[in-house]
N, C-alpha and C positions, 0 to 999 in steps of 0.2 A: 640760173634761178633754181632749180632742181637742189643742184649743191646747197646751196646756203640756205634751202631749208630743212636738208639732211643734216648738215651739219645744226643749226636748231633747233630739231626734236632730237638731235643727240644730246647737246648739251641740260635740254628740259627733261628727259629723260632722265639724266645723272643727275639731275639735282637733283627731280622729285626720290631717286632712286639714296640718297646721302638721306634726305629729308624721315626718309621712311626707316632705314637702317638706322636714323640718329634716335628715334622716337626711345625705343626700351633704355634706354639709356636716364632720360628725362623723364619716363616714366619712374623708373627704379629712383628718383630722386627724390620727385614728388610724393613717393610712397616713403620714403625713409624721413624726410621731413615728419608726415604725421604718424610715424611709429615715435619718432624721438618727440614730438608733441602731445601725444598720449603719454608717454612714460612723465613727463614732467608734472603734467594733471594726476598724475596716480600718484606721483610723491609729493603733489603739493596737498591733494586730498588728506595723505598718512599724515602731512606735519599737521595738517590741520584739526583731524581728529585727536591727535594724541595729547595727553596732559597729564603730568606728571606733580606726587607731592609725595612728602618725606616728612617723618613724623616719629617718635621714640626713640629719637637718638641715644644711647644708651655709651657714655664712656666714662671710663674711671681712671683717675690718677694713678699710677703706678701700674697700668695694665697693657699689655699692646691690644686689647683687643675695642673694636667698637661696632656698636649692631644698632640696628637701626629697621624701620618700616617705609619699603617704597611702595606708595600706592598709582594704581592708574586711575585719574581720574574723566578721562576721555575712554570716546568709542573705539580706542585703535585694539586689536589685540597686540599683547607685548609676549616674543617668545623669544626673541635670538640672542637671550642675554649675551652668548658669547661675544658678540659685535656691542655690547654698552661699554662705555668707558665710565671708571670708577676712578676719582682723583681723592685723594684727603691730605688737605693739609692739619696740621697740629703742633703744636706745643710739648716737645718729649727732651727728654734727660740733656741729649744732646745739642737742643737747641730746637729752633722750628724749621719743618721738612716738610713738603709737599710730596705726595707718594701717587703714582699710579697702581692701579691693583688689578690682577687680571683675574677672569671668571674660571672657581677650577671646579664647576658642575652643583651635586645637590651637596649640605653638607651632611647627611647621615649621619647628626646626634652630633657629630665630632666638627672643632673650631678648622678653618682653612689655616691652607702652610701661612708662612712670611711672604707678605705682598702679594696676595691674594684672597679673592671673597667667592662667599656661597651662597647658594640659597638654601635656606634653613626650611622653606616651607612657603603655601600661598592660601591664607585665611581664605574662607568660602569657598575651598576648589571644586564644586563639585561638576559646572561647566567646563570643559577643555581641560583636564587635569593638565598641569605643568604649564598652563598657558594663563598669563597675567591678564583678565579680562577687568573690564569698568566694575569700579568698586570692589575689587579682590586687592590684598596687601600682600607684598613678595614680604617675608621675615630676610634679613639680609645681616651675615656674622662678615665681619670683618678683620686680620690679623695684618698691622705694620712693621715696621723693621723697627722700633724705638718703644721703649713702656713712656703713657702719657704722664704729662707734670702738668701741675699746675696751669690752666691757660686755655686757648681754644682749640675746637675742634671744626673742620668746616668738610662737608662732604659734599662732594658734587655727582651728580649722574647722569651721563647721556644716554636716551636710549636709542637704539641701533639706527632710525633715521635722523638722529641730530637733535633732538628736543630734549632741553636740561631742566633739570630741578637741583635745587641745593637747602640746605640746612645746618645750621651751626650751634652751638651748642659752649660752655663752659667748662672746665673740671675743677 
């Protein structure tokens, strides 16, 4: 009798003793659960505050160039332009082209190289200079690989969490 109930509070023992060694383990899960459940509420809040419009599209026939005004019209602050994706398709000598354009910083007076855009400036900046707040306008120069013909112009913009605005235009 002794035995078999040595050998039962050993076995109760190892368990509780697995049970107790298992715990951080389950902990560390449960907390990583609502780390990655907060992060998805902080990006659902950004897409939600953010809203975007576009307005002065400015392009001309026989020009590679096309500028244009992106406005924020939500609460998000917009700064990482680098992460926006800038698409334009159009209507040029060669035929019609869809073009990505990457961000090559401010443009200091002068137009961006071939397939890339700038920021020319941000009307109202007197809050957060450099920083796209609600109701401030980025001035935005852009240069494609083709001078425009006759026909459309169509620009699109995402900004860096995924919210597009678009605008299109005739020459």
């Amino acid at each position: 009798m002794g035995l078999s109930v040595a050998i039962s509070g050993a076995i109760i023992l190892s368990v509780m003793m697995l049970i107790v060694l298992g715990m951080p383990s389950v902990f560390e899960k449960v907390f990583s659960i609502g780390e990655v459940s907060s992060e998805i509420s902080s990006i659902e809040e950004s897409l939600f505050r953010t809203d975007l419009s576009m307005d002065s599209l400015a392009a001309v026939s026989g020009s590679p160039r096309i500028n244009f005004t992106l406005n924020n019209d939500g609460q998000e602050k917009l700064w990482n332009f680098e992460k926006f994706d800038l698409i334009i398709t159009y209507d040029g000598i060669s035929g019609r082209s869809t073009e990505p354009l990457s961000y090559s910083g401010q443009c200091m007076g002068a137009s961006p190289s071939v397939l890339n855009w700038c920021l020319q400036g941000i009307s109202g900046d007197i809050l957060d200079p450099g920083i796209l707040n609600n109701g401030e306008g980025a001035s935005i120069r852009t240069q494609i690989s083709d001078d425009l013909s006759s026909g459309i112009v169509i620009v699109l913009v995402v900004s860096d969490n995924g919210v597009p605005t678009t605008l299109s235009t005739t020459t």
